[in-house]
C-alpha positions as CSV (number, residue, x, y, z in Angstrom):
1,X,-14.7,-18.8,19.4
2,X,-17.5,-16.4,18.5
3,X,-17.0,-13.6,15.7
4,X,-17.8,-11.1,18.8
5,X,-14.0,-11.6,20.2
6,X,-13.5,-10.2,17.1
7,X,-15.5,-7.6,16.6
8,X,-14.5,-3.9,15.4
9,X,-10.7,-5.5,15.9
10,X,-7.7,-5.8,13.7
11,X,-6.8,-8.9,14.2
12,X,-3.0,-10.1,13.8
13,X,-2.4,-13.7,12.6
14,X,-3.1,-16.1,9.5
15,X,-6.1,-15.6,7.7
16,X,-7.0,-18.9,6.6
17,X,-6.5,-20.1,10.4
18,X,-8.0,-17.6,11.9
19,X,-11.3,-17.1,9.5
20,X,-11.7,-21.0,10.7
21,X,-12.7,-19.2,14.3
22,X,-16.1,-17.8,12.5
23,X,-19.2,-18.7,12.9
24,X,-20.9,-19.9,9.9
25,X,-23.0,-17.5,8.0
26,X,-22.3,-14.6,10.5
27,X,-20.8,-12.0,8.2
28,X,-22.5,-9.6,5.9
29,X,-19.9,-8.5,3.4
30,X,-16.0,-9.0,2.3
31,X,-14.1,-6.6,0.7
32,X,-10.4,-7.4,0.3
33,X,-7.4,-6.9,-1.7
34,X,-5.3,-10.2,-1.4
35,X,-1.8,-10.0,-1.5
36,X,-0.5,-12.4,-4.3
37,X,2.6,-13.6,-2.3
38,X,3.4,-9.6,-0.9
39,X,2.7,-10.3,2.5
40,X,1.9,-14.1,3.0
41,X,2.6,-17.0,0.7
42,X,5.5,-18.6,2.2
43,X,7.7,-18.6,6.1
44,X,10.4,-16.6,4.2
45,X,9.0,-13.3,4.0
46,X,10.0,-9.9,5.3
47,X,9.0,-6.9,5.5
48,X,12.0,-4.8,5.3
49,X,13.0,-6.6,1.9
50,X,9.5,-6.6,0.5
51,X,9.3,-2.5,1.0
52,X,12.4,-1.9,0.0
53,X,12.4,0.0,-3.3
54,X,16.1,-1.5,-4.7
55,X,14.0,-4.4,-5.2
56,X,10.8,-3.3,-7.1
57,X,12.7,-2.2,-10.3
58,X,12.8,-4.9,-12.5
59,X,9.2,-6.2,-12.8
60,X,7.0,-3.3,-12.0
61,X,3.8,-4.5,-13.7
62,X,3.6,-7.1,-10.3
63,X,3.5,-6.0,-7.1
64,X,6.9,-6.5,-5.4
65,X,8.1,-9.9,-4.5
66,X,6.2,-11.4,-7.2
67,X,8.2,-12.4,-10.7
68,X,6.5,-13.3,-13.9
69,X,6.3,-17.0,-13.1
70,X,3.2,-19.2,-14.1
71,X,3.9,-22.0,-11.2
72,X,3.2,-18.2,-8.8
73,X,0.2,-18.1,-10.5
74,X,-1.1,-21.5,-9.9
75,X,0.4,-21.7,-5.9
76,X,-2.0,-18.2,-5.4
77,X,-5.3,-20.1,-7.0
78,X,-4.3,-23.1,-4.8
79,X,-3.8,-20.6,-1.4
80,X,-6.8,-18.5,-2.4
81,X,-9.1,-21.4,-3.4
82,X,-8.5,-22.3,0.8
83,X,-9.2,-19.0,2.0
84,X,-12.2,-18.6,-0.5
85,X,-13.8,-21.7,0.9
86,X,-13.7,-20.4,4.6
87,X,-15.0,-17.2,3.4
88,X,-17.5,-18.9,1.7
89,X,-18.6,-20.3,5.1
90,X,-18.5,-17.8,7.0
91,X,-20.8,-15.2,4.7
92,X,-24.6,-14.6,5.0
93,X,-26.6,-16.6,2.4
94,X,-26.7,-14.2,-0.6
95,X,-23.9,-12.5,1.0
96,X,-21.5,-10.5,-1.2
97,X,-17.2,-11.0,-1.5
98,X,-15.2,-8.2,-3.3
99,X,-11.8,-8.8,-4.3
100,X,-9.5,-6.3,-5.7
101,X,-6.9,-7.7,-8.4
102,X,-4.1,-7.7,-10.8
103,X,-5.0,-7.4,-14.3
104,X,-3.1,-10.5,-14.9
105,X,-4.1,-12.4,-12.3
106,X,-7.4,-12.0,-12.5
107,X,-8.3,-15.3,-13.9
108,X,-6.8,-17.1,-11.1
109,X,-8.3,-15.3,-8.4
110,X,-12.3,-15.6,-9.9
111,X,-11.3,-19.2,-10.7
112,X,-10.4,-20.1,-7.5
113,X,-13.5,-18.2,-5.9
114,X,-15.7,-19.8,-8.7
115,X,-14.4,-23.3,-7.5
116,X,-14.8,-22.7,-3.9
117,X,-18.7,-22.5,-4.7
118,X,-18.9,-19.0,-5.1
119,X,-21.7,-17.3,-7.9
120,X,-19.2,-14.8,-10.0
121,X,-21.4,-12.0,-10.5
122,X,-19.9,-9.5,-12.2
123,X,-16.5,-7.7,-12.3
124,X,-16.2,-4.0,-11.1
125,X,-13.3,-1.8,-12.8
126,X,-11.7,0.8,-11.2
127,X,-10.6,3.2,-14.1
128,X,-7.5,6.1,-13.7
129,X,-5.3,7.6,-16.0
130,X,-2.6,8.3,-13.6
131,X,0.1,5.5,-13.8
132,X,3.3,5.0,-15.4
133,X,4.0,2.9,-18.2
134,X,6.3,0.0,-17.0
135,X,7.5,-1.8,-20.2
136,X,11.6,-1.9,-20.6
137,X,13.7,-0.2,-23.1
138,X,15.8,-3.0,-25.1
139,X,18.7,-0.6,-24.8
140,X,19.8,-2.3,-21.3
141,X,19.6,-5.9,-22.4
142,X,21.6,-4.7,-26.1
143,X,24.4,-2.8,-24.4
144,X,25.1,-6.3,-23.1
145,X,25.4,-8.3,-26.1
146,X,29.0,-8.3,-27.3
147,X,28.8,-7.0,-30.7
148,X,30.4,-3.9,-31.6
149,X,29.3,0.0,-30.4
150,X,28.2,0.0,-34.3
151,X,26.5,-2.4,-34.5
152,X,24.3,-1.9,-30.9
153,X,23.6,1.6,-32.1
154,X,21.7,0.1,-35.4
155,X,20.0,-2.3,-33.2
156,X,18.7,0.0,-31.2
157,X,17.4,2.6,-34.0
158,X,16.0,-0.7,-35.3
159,X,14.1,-1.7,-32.5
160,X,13.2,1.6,-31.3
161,X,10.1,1.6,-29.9
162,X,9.8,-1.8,-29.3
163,X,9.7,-2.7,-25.5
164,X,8.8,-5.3,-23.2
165,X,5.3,-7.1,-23.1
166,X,3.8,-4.8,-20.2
167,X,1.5,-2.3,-21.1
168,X,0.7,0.7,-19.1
169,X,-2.1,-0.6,-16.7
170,X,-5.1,1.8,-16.2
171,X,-7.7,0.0,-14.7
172,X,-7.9,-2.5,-12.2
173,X,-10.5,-5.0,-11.8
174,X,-12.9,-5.9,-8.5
175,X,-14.6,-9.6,-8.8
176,X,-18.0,-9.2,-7.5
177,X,-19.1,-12.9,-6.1
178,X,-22.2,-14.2,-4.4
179,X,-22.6,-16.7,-2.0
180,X,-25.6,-19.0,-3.2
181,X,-29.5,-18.4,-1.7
182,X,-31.4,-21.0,-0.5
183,X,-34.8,-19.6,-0.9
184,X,-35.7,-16.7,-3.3
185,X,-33.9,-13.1,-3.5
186,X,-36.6,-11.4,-1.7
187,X,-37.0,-13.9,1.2
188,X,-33.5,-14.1,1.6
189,X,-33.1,-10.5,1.8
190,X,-36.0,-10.2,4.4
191,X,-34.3,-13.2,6.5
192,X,-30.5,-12.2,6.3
193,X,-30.7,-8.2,4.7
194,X,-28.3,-9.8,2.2
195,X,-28.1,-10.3,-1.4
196,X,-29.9,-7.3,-3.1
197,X,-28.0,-4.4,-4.5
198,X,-28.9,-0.6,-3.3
199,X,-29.7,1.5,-6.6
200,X,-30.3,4.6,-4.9
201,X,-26.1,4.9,-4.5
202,X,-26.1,6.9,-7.3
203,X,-22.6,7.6,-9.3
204,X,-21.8,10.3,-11.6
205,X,-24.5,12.4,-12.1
206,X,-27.1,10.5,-10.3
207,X,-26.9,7.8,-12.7
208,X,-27.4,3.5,-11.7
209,X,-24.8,2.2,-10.3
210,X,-22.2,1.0,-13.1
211,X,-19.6,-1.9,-12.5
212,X,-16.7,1.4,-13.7
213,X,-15.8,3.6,-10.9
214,X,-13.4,6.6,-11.2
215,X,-12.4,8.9,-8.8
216,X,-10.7,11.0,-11.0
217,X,-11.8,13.8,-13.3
218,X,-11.2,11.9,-16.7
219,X,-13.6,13.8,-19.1
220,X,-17.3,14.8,-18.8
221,X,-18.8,12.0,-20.5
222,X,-17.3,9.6,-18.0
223,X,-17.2,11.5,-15.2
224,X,-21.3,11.8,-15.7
225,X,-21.9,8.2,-15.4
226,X,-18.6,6.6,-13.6
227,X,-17.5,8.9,-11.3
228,X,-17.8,8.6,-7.3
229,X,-16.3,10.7,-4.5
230,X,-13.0,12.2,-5.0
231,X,-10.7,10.8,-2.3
232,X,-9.3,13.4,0.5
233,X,-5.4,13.9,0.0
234,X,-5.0,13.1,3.9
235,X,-7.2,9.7,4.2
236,X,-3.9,7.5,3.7
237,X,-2.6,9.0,7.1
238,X,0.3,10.6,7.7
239,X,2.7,7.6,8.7
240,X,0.9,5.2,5.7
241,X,3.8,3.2,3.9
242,X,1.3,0.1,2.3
243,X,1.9,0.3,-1.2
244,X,-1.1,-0.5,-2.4
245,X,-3.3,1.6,0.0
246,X,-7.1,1.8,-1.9
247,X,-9.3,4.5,-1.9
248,X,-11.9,5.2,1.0
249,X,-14.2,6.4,-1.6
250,X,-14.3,3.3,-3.6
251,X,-15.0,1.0,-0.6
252,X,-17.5,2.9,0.8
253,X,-19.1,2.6,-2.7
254,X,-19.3,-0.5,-2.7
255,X,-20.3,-1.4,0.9
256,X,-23.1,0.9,1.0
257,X,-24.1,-0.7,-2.8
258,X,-24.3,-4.0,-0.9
259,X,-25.2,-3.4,2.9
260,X,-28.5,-3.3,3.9
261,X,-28.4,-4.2,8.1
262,X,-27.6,-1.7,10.2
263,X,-25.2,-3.7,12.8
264,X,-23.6,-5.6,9.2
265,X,-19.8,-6.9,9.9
266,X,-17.6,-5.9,7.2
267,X,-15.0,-8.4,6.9
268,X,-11.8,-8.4,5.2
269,X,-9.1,-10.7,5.7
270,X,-6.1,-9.1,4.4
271,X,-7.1,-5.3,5.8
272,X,-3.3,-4.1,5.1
273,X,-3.6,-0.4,6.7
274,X,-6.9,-0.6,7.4
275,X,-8.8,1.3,4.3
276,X,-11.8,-1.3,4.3
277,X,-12.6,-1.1,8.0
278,X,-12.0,2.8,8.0
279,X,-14.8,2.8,5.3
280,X,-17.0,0.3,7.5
281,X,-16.6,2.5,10.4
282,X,-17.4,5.9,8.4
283,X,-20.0,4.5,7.6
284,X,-21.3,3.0,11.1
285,X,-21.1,-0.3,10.4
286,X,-19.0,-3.1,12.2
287,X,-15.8,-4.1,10.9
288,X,-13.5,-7.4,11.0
289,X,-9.4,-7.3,9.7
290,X,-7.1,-9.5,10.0
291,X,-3.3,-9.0,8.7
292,X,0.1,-10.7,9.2
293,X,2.2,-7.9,9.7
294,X,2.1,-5.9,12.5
295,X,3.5,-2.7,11.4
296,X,0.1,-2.1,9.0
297,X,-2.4,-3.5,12.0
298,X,-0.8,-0.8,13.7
299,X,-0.9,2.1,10.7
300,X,-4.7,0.7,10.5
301,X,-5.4,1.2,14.1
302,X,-4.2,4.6,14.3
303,X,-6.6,5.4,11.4
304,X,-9.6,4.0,13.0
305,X,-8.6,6.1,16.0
306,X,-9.2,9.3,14.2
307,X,-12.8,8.4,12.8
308,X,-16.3,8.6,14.3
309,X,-19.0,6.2,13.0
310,X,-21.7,8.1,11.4
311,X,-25.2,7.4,10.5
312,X,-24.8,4.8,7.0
313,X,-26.0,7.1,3.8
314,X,-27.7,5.5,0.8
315,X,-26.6,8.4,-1.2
């Protein structure tokens, strides 16, 4: 089956079967922001439990469904390793893959797109000050010791201040991988339009593009050489309930850092509500998704609806 089934779709189904559909070196750019075990890692998830709130309070550094477990950790290297290989096989030569992360899990996702033959080229960081800490008071876990009301009180003027290991998380990071050349940069580029980064997409104050993004006014100094377009308050869409929707602006960024063709497929294999092919369409590019659950293919559809393709800006 040729990527053109595909094409300017959001597709419904398994990634890692579906991506084995794709003609080899046929896509121009991946952008993606895995889940780690949100929305696909085993046959027992759900939805409804997943995006229920009741069940996102006691580890909140993670996304939800996913406890502090090592053996997690390993399975998603294992799981992306596969899906990195297809990917792998499917991109351009010199073609570029951009993963969002978890702090924490950072290392396991660039290892296992390291291993799959991938070049790790650098690592983005998207910077914001607006996030709640999420470390635990020990007040909970010492109200449950049984020791006297006395003695819990000094306990807890003794530890005060002291909290669980999770400290409030204000960036998160972007691997930025290559797919190897065969031939030089330039020849490459002229064969496939791939591989080369656009340093006329200026950030900040028409600085060089910088692997820190904000979208927030943080302070002039890092505004000036950091900061891209700030996001519109309605881009999410009205009926948007992913919760970890990423911002148009940031996306665009970095497609139009990395795109050079004109008819470039975007591809991005967990599109969740459909922010990475929203950007490839504003943009007037082609775009590829592909998600398990239907309710987000459908929030993603609905925002592609509402967009016309424009004419691709290296601004």
């Amino acid at each position: 089956m040729h990527n053109q089934n595909y094409l300017n779709k959001i597709i419904l189904g398994d990634s890692l079967e579906i991506l084995k559909h794709f003609d080899e070196n046929s896509i121009d750019l991946v952008l993606t922001d895995p889940p780690y075990f949100l929305d696909k890692m085993d046959n027992n998830w759900n939805y409804n439990k997943v995006a229920d709130t009741r069940n996102q309070q006691i580890v909140k550094s993670l996304p939800s469904g996913m406890a502090f477990n090592k053996k997690l950790g390993v399975e998603f290297y294992e799981w992306f390793n596969l899906i990195s290989a297809e990917i792998l096989r499917v991109l351009k030569p010199g073609a570029f893959f951009f993963s969002f992360s978890s702090p924490r899990l950072y290392h396991r996702l660039v290892s296992a797109i390291d291993d799959a033959g991938f070049e790790i080229r650098d690592n983005f960081i998207w910077l914001y000050t607006l996030n709640q800490p999420k470390a635990m008071s020990l007040n909970h876990f010492i109200d449950k010791m049984a020791i006297s009301e006395g003695e819990k009180n000094a306990l807890k003027d003794q530890f005060k201040g002291w909290k669980t290991p999770q400290i409030k998380s204000c960036y998160e990071p972007i691997v930025m991988a290559q797919k190897p050349v065969d031939n030089t940069f330039l020849k490459t580029f002229i064969e496939y339009g791939t591989g080369l980064i656009n340093t006329e997409v200026k950030v900040g104050n028409n600085m060089f593009p910088a692997n820190v993004l904000t979208i927030d006014d943080i302070n002039p100094l890092i505004d000036k050489y950091f900061l891209i377009s700030k996001p519109n308050k309605r881009e999410k869409g009205e009926n948007n309930h992913h919760k970890t929707v990423k911002p148009i602006e940031i996306c665009e960024h970095i497609i139009k850092l990395t795109s050079f063709n004109k008819d470039a497929v975007v591809l991005d294999p967990f599109v969740g509500s459909g922010t990475t092919a929203v950007a490839a369409k504003s943009l007037g590019l082609n775009y590829i998704g592909i998600d398990t659950n239907p309710e987000y293919i459908q929030i993603a559809d609905e925002r592609l609806s509402q967009i016309s393709k424009s004419i691709p800006d290296s601004k």
